[in-house]
C-alpha positions as a printed Julia matrix, in Angstrom:
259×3 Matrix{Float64}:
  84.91  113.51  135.08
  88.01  114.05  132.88
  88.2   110.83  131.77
  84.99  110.7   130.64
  84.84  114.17  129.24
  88.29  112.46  127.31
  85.84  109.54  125.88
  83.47  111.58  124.61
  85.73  113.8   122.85
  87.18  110.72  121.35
  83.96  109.21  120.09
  82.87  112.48  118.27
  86.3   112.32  116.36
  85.09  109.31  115.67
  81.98  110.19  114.21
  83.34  112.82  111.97
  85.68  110.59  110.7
  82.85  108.44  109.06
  82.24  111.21  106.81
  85.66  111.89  105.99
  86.73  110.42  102.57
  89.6   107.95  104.26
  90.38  103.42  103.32
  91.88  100.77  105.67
  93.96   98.34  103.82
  92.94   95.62  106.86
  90.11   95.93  109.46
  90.9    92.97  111.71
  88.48   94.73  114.35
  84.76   93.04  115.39
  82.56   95.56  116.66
  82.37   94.05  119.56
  83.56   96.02  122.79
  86.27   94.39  125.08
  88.04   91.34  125.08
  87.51   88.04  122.64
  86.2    85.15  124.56
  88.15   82.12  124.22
  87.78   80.07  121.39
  87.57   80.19  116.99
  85.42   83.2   115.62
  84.61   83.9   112.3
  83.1    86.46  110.23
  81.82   86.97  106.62
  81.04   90.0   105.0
  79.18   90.01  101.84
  78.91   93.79  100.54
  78.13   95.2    96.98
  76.56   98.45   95.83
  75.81   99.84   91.91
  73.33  101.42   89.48
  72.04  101.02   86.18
  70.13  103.51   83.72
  72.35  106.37   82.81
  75.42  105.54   85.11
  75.57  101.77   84.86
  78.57  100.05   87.68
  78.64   97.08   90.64
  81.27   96.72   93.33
  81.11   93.56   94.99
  83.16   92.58   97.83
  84.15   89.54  100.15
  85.22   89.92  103.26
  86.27   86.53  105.8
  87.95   86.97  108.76
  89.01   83.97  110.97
  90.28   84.81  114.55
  91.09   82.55  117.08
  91.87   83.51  120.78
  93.27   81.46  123.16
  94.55   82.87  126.75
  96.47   86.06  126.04
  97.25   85.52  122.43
  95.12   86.38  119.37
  95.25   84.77  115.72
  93.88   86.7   113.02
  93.74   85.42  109.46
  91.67   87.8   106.65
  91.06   87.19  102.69
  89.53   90.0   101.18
  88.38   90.1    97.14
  86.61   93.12   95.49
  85.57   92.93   92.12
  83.94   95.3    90.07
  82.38   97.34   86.59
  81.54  100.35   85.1
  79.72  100.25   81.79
  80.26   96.38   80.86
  84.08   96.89   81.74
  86.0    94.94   84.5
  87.23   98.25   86.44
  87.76   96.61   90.06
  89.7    93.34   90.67
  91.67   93.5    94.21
  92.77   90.84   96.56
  94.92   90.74   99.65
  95.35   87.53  102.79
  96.38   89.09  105.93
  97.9    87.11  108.67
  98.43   88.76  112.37
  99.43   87.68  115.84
  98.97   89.32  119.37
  99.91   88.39  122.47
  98.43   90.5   125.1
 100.99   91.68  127.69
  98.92   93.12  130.12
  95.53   94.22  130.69
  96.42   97.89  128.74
  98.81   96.73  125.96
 100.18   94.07  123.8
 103.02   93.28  121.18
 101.82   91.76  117.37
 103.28   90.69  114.02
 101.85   90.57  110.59
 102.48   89.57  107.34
 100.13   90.53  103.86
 100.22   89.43  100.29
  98.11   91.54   97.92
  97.22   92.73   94.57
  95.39   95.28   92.62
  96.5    95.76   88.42
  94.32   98.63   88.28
  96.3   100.27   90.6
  99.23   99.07   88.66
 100.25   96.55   91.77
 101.17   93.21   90.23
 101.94   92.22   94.44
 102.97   93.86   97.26
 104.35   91.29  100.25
 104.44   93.42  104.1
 105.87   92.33  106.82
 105.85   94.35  110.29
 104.67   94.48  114.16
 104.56   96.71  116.9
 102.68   97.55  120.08
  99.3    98.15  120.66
  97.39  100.09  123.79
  94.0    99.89  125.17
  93.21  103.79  125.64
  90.11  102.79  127.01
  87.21  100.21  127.41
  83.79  101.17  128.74
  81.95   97.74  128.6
  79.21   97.47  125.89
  79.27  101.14  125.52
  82.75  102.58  124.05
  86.58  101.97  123.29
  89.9   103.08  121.5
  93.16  101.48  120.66
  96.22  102.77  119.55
  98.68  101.05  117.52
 102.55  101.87  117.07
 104.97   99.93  115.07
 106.69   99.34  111.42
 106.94   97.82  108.55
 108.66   96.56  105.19
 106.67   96.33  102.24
 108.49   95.02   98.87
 106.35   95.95   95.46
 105.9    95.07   91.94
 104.64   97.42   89.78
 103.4    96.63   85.97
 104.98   98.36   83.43
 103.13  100.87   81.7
 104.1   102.36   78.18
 104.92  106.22   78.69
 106.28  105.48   82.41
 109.52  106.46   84.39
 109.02  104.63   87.79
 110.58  101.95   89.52
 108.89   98.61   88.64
 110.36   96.99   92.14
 110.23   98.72   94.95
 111.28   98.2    98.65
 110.74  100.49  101.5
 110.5   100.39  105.26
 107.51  102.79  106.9
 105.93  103.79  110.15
 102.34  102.02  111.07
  99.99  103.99  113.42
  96.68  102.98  113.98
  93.39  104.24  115.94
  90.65  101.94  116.4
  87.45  103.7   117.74
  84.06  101.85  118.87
  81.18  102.93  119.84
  77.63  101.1   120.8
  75.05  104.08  120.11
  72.44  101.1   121.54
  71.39   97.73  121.38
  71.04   97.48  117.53
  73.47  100.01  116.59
  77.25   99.94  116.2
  79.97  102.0   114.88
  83.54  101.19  113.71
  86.22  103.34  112.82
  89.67  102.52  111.72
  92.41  104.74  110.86
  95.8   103.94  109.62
  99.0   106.49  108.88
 101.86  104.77  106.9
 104.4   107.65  106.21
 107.83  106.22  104.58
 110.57  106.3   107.21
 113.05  107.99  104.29
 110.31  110.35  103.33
 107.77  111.17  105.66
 106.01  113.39  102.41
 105.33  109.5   100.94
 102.46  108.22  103.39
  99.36  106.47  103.1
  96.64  107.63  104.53
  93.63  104.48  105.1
  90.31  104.54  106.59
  87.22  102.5   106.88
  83.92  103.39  108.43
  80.96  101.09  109.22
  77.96  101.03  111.03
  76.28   97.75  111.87
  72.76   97.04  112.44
  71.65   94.03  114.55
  69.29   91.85  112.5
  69.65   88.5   114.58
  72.5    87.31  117.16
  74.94   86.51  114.41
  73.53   88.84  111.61
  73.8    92.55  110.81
  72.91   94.91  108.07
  76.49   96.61  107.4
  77.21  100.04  105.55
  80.92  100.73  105.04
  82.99  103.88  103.89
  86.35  103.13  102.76
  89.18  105.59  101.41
  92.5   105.27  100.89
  94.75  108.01   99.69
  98.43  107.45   98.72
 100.41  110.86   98.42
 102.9   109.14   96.09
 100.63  106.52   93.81
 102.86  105.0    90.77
 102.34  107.02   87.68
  99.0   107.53   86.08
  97.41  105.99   89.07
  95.03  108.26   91.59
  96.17  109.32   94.71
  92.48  108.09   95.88
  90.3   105.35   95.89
  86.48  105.44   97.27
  84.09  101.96   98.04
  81.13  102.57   99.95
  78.65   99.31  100.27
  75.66   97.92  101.65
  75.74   94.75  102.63
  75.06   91.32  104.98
  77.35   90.44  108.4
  77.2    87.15  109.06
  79.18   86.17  112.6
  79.65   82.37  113.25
Protein backbone atom coordinates (compact mmCIF):
# COMPACT_ATOMS: atom_id res chain seq x y z
CA UNK A 1 0.00 0.00 0.00
CA UNK A 2 2.84 2.48 0.74
CA UNK A 3 4.59 1.84 -2.12
CA UNK A 4 1.98 2.42 -4.22
CA UNK A 5 0.53 5.35 -2.38
CA UNK A 6 4.63 6.50 -3.03
CA UNK A 7 3.96 6.02 -7.01
CA UNK A 8 1.17 7.90 -7.19
CA UNK A 9 2.45 10.75 -5.36
CA UNK A 10 5.33 10.65 -7.73
CA UNK A 11 3.32 10.65 -10.93
CA UNK A 12 1.20 13.74 -9.88
CA UNK A 13 4.60 15.65 -9.36
CA UNK A 14 4.96 14.62 -12.50
CA UNK A 15 2.04 16.00 -13.97
CA UNK A 16 2.43 19.38 -12.47
CA UNK A 17 5.67 19.60 -13.69
CA UNK A 18 4.36 19.65 -17.38
CA UNK A 19 2.95 22.90 -16.68
CA UNK A 20 5.79 24.29 -15.02
CA UNK A 21 7.91 26.61 -17.29
CA UNK A 22 11.29 24.21 -17.01
CA UNK A 23 14.11 22.83 -20.49
CA UNK A 24 16.24 19.64 -20.64
CA UNK A 25 19.43 20.22 -22.41
CA UNK A 26 19.27 16.15 -23.43
CA UNK A 27 16.23 13.78 -23.22
CA UNK A 28 17.89 10.45 -23.98
CA UNK A 29 14.57 8.81 -22.48
CA UNK A 30 11.87 6.70 -24.92
CA UNK A 31 8.61 6.64 -23.43
CA UNK A 32 8.67 3.37 -23.23
CA UNK A 33 8.37 1.70 -19.64
CA UNK A 34 11.13 -0.81 -18.52
CA UNK A 35 14.04 -2.16 -19.99
CA UNK A 36 15.40 -1.76 -23.87
CA UNK A 37 15.22 -4.99 -25.69
CA UNK A 38 18.33 -6.02 -27.23
CA UNK A 39 19.33 -4.65 -30.31
CA UNK A 40 19.76 -0.82 -32.45
CA UNK A 41 16.74 1.65 -31.86
CA UNK A 42 16.22 4.77 -33.32
CA UNK A 43 14.08 7.68 -33.10
CA UNK A 44 13.27 10.92 -35.06
CA UNK A 45 11.49 13.74 -33.93
CA UNK A 46 10.32 16.28 -36.31
CA UNK A 47 8.62 19.26 -34.25
CA UNK A 48 7.85 22.95 -35.28
CA UNK A 49 5.20 25.40 -34.13
CA UNK A 50 4.52 29.40 -35.34
CA UNK A 51 2.00 32.02 -36.47
CA UNK A 52 1.54 34.54 -38.96
CA UNK A 53 -0.87 37.71 -39.17
CA UNK A 54 -0.03 40.14 -36.47
CA UNK A 55 2.70 38.06 -34.58
CA UNK A 56 4.53 36.40 -37.44
CA UNK A 57 7.52 33.42 -35.99
CA UNK A 58 8.43 29.39 -36.73
CA UNK A 59 10.51 27.16 -34.50
CA UNK A 60 11.51 24.14 -36.12
CA UNK A 61 13.32 21.41 -34.54
CA UNK A 62 15.18 18.00 -35.23
CA UNK A 63 15.49 15.63 -32.94
CA UNK A 64 17.52 11.84 -33.76
CA UNK A 65 18.37 9.69 -31.23
CA UNK A 66 20.29 6.39 -31.91
CA UNK A 67 20.50 3.86 -28.96
CA UNK A 68 21.83 0.64 -29.05
CA UNK A 69 21.53 -1.98 -26.18
CA UNK A 70 23.31 -4.92 -25.91
CA UNK A 71 23.28 -7.18 -22.54
CA UNK A 72 23.69 -4.78 -19.63
CA UNK A 73 25.16 -1.86 -21.43
CA UNK A 74 23.36 0.99 -23.25
CA UNK A 75 24.74 3.34 -26.16
CA UNK A 76 23.09 6.48 -26.66
CA UNK A 77 24.06 8.89 -29.41
CA UNK A 78 21.62 12.29 -29.95
CA UNK A 79 21.94 15.34 -32.60
CA UNK A 80 19.58 17.88 -31.94
CA UNK A 81 19.14 21.29 -34.35
CA UNK A 82 16.50 24.05 -33.70
CA UNK A 83 16.17 26.74 -35.96
CA UNK A 84 14.00 29.53 -35.92
CA UNK A 85 12.25 33.38 -36.81
CA UNK A 86 10.41 36.09 -35.67
CA UNK A 87 9.34 38.70 -38.18
CA UNK A 88 11.67 37.62 -41.28
CA UNK A 89 14.69 37.51 -38.73
CA UNK A 90 16.82 34.35 -37.97
CA UNK A 91 16.17 34.45 -34.00
CA UNK A 92 16.80 30.57 -33.22
CA UNK A 93 19.86 28.61 -34.48
CA UNK A 94 21.00 25.84 -31.75
CA UNK A 95 22.79 22.60 -32.08
CA UNK A 96 24.26 20.11 -29.67
CA UNK A 97 25.58 15.85 -30.35
CA UNK A 98 25.33 14.04 -27.19
CA UNK A 99 27.12 10.84 -26.65
CA UNK A 100 26.31 8.53 -23.37
CA UNK A 101 27.14 5.11 -22.03
CA UNK A 102 25.47 2.84 -19.31
CA UNK A 103 26.25 -0.19 -18.06
CA UNK A 104 23.60 -1.55 -15.88
CA UNK A 105 24.96 -2.93 -12.58
CA UNK A 106 22.12 -4.51 -11.26
CA UNK A 107 18.55 -4.79 -11.71
CA UNK A 108 18.03 -1.19 -9.51
CA UNK A 109 21.07 0.86 -10.64
CA UNK A 110 23.78 1.53 -13.05
CA UNK A 111 27.04 3.67 -13.63
CA UNK A 112 27.23 6.07 -17.16
CA UNK A 113 29.49 8.56 -18.92
CA UNK A 114 28.81 11.31 -21.33
CA UNK A 115 30.30 13.67 -23.38
CA UNK A 116 28.33 16.91 -25.42
CA UNK A 117 29.44 19.44 -27.93
CA UNK A 118 26.99 22.32 -28.47
CA UNK A 119 26.20 25.71 -29.62
CA UNK A 120 23.75 28.48 -29.50
CA UNK A 121 25.16 32.44 -30.68
CA UNK A 122 21.99 33.77 -29.60
CA UNK A 123 22.66 32.80 -26.34
CA UNK A 124 26.08 34.16 -26.85
CA UNK A 125 27.62 30.33 -26.75
CA UNK A 126 30.15 30.08 -29.58
CA UNK A 127 30.61 26.04 -27.91
CA UNK A 128 30.38 24.54 -24.86
CA UNK A 129 32.28 20.82 -24.68
CA UNK A 130 30.84 18.58 -21.19
CA UNK A 131 32.17 15.84 -20.03
CA UNK A 132 30.74 13.86 -16.84
CA UNK A 133 29.04 10.48 -15.40
CA UNK A 134 27.54 9.23 -12.45
CA UNK A 135 25.02 6.72 -11.13
CA UNK A 136 21.68 6.18 -11.94
CA UNK A 137 18.66 4.26 -9.84
CA UNK A 138 15.55 2.64 -10.85
CA UNK A 139 13.06 4.10 -8.07
CA UNK A 140 10.54 2.11 -9.56
CA UNK A 141 9.05 0.19 -12.61
CA UNK A 142 5.40 -0.83 -12.80
CA UNK A 143 5.30 -2.60 -16.26
CA UNK A 144 3.41 -0.68 -19.03
CA UNK A 145 1.91 1.47 -16.44
CA UNK A 146 4.57 3.81 -14.51
CA UNK A 147 8.34 4.55 -13.59
CA UNK A 148 11.07 6.98 -12.12
CA UNK A 149 14.78 7.22 -12.24
CA UNK A 150 17.10 9.13 -10.43
CA UNK A 151 20.34 10.27 -11.58
CA UNK A 152 23.47 11.45 -9.43
CA UNK A 153 26.77 12.45 -10.75
CA UNK A 154 29.10 15.47 -12.19
CA UNK A 155 30.44 17.20 -14.60
CA UNK A 156 33.01 19.63 -16.39
CA UNK A 157 31.81 21.86 -18.90
CA UNK A 158 34.51 24.29 -20.69
CA UNK A 159 32.72 27.47 -22.63
CA UNK A 160 33.25 30.01 -25.21
CA UNK A 161 31.43 32.92 -25.08
CA UNK A 162 31.26 35.68 -28.08
CA UNK A 163 32.28 38.88 -27.31
CA UNK A 164 29.80 41.44 -27.12
CA UNK A 165 30.54 45.31 -27.28
CA UNK A 166 29.49 46.88 -23.78
CA UNK A 167 30.46 43.45 -21.90
CA UNK A 168 32.59 42.56 -18.73
CA UNK A 169 32.44 38.68 -18.68
CA UNK A 170 34.73 36.00 -19.13
CA UNK A 171 34.84 34.92 -22.81
CA UNK A 172 36.32 31.25 -21.65
CA UNK A 173 35.02 29.68 -19.05
CA UNK A 174 35.61 26.34 -17.16
CA UNK A 175 33.69 24.98 -14.32
CA UNK A 176 32.95 21.67 -12.67
CA UNK A 177 29.00 21.16 -11.43
CA UNK A 178 26.67 18.71 -9.83
CA UNK A 179 24.13 16.67 -12.34
CA UNK A 180 20.83 15.40 -10.79
CA UNK A 181 18.26 14.07 -12.77
CA UNK A 182 14.49 12.69 -12.38
CA UNK A 183 13.01 10.87 -15.11
CA UNK A 184 9.20 10.27 -14.60
CA UNK A 185 6.84 8.03 -16.97
CA UNK A 186 3.67 7.45 -17.00
CA UNK A 187 1.18 5.35 -19.52
CA UNK A 188 -2.30 7.17 -18.80
CA UNK A 189 -3.52 4.19 -21.51
CA UNK A 190 -2.94 2.54 -24.59
CA UNK A 191 -2.56 5.70 -26.80
CA UNK A 192 -1.37 8.02 -24.27
CA UNK A 193 2.06 8.70 -22.79
CA UNK A 194 3.76 11.13 -20.67
CA UNK A 195 7.46 12.09 -20.22
CA UNK A 196 9.01 14.20 -17.83
CA UNK A 197 12.60 15.08 -17.41
CA UNK A 198 14.18 17.20 -14.92
CA UNK A 199 17.72 18.22 -14.58
CA UNK A 200 19.54 20.45 -11.58
CA UNK A 201 23.13 21.58 -12.52
CA UNK A 202 24.22 23.87 -9.56
CA UNK A 203 28.13 24.91 -9.86
CA UNK A 204 30.12 22.95 -7.28
CA UNK A 205 32.01 26.56 -6.31
CA UNK A 206 28.70 28.29 -6.25
CA UNK A 207 25.74 26.44 -5.67
CA UNK A 208 23.69 30.17 -6.40
CA UNK A 209 25.02 29.42 -10.32
CA UNK A 210 22.68 26.39 -11.39
CA UNK A 211 20.74 25.45 -14.25
CA UNK A 212 17.61 24.52 -13.92
CA UNK A 213 16.25 22.16 -17.36
CA UNK A 214 13.05 20.57 -18.10
CA UNK A 215 11.17 18.99 -20.89
CA UNK A 216 7.63 17.77 -20.97
CA UNK A 217 5.90 15.64 -23.64
CA UNK A 218 3.00 13.76 -24.18
CA UNK A 219 2.82 11.23 -26.98
CA UNK A 220 -0.06 10.03 -28.82
CA UNK A 221 -0.05 6.60 -30.55
CA UNK A 222 -0.86 7.03 -34.25
CA UNK A 223 0.61 3.61 -35.57
CA UNK A 224 3.27 1.08 -33.91
CA UNK A 225 6.20 3.29 -34.73
CA UNK A 226 4.35 6.73 -35.00
CA UNK A 227 3.08 9.29 -32.50
CA UNK A 228 1.67 12.73 -32.48
CA UNK A 229 4.19 14.52 -29.90
CA UNK A 230 3.60 17.90 -27.92
CA UNK A 231 6.66 19.06 -25.97
CA UNK A 232 7.28 21.83 -23.23
CA UNK A 233 10.75 22.76 -22.81
CA UNK A 234 12.38 25.44 -20.34
CA UNK A 235 15.53 26.06 -19.33
CA UNK A 236 16.51 28.69 -16.85
CA UNK A 237 20.16 29.61 -16.06
CA UNK A 238 20.46 31.78 -12.77
CA UNK A 239 23.78 33.17 -14.06
CA UNK A 240 23.27 33.59 -18.15
CA UNK A 241 26.37 35.68 -19.75
CA UNK A 242 25.49 39.29 -19.98
CA UNK A 243 22.55 40.59 -21.89
CA UNK A 244 21.37 37.09 -22.31
CA UNK A 245 17.88 35.81 -20.47
CA UNK A 246 17.95 33.78 -17.65
CA UNK A 247 15.04 31.77 -19.68
CA UNK A 248 14.32 30.18 -22.71
CA UNK A 249 10.69 28.65 -23.71
CA UNK A 250 9.99 26.01 -27.01
CA UNK A 251 6.80 24.38 -26.97
CA UNK A 252 5.99 22.23 -30.38
CA UNK A 253 3.75 20.04 -32.11
CA UNK A 254 5.07 17.62 -33.95
CA UNK A 255 5.62 13.82 -35.68
CA UNK A 256 7.51 10.66 -33.63
CA UNK A 257 8.73 8.44 -35.83
CA UNK A 258 10.37 5.11 -33.94
CA UNK A 259 12.36 2.69 -36.25
Amino acid sequence: MQNIQYNQIVITISLLLISFSAQAIVNLEQAIIGPTTDGFHARLDLLASGSSGNSEYSRNKLDLLNLWQHEDRTEFLQIQYAYGTSLGQVDTDNAFVHFRHRTQISTLWGVEGFAQISRDPFARLTQRTVLGGGVRWVLFEESKKSAAYLGLGALHERETLTSVAGTTDQVEIERWRGNAYLVLKYQLNDQIRLLNNTYYQPALSDTVNFRLLEQASMLVKLDDKLDLKLSLEVSFDSRPPQTVQQRDVFYSTGLSFSF
